[in-house]
C-alpha positions as CSV (number, residue, x, y, z in Angstrom):
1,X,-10.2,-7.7,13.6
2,X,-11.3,-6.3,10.2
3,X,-12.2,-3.1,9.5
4,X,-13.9,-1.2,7.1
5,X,-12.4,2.1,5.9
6,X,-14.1,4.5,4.3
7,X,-12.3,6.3,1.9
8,X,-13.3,10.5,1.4
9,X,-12.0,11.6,-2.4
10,X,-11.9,15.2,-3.6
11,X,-12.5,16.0,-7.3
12,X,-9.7,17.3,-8.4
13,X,-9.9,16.9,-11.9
14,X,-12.0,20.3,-13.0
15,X,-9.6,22.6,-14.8
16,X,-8.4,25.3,-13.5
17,X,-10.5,27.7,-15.5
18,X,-13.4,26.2,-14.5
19,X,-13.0,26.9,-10.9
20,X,-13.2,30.3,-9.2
21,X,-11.1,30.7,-5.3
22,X,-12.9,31.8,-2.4
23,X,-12.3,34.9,-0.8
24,X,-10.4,33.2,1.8
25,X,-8.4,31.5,-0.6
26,X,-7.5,34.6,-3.0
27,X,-6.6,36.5,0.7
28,X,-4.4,33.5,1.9
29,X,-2.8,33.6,-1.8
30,X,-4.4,29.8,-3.0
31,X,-4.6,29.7,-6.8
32,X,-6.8,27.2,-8.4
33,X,-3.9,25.1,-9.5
34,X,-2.8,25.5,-5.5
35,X,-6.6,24.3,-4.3
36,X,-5.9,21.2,-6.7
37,X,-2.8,20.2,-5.4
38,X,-3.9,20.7,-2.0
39,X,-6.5,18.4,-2.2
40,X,-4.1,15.6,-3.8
41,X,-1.8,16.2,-0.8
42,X,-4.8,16.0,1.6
43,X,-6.4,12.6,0.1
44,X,-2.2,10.7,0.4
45,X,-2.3,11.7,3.7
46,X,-5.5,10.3,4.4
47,X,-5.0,7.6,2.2
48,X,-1.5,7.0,4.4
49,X,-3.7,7.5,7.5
50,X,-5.2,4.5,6.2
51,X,-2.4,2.1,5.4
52,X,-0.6,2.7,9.2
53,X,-4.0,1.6,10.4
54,X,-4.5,-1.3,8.4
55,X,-0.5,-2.3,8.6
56,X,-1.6,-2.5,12.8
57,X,-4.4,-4.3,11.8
58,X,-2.1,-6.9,10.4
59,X,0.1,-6.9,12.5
60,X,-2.8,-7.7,14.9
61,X,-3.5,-11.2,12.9
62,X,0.0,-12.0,12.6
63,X,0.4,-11.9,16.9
64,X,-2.7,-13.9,17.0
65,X,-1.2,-16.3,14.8
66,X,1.6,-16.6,16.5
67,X,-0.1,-17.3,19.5
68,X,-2.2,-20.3,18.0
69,X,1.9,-21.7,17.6
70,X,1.9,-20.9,13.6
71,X,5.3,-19.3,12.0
72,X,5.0,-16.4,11.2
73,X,7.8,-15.9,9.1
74,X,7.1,-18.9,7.1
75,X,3.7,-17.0,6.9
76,X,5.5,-14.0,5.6
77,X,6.9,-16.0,3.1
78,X,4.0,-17.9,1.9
79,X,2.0,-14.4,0.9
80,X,4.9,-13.1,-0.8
81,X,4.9,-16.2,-3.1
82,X,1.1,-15.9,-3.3
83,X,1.7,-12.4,-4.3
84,X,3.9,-13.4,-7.5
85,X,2.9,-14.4,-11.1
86,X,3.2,-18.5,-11.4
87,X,6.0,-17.6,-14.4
88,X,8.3,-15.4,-12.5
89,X,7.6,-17.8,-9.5
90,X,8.7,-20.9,-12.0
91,X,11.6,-18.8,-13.0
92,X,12.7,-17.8,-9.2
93,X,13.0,-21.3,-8.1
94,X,14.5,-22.4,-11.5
95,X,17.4,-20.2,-11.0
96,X,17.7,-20.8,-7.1
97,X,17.6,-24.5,-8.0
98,X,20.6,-24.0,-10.6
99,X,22.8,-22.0,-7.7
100,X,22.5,-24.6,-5.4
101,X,22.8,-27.6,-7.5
102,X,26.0,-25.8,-8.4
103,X,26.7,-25.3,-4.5
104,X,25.8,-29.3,-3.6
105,X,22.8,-28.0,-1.8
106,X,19.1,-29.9,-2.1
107,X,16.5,-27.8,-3.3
């Protein structure tokens, strides 16, 4: 189920002196600085492109773990703490201990 995705960039970071419109830019009105910021706008939405593919492709391995009888919430919740720096993960359950302590729940 994994892909590879190739990623096209545009090199938008020559100043605006140094580059010189097309005639079918200067007739369509396209400054330099316009060029630039088209090609930022153009890489997002490729880049965006990108994530709705790979967020299907997720969602892919999550179905198929779901059909092999795993939870996939508990799944869910297992990457998020994986995500989180072991300090502010110490600190999380620290504090949710304390509320429910104070609640008469177990942690």
């Amino acid at each position: 189920m994994t892909e590879q995705h190739e990623y096209n960039t545009v090199d938008v970071t020559q100043k605006t002196t140094n580059e010189a419109p097309n005639n079918e830019q200067v007739q369509a009105g396209i400054t330099p600085t316009g060029q630039r910021l088209r090609a930022y706008f153009e890489r997002i939405e490729r880049l965006e492109e990108s994530k709705k593919e790979i967020a299907e492709d997720i969602k892919e391995v999550f179905a198929e773990a779901k059909g092999d009888g795993f939870d996939v919430k508990a799944m869910r919740k297992i990457i998020s703490i994986r995500k989180k720096d072991p300090a502010d993960l110490e600190e999380e359950n620290a504090i949710l201990e304390t509320y429910m302590s104070a609640l008469g729940m177990k942690f």
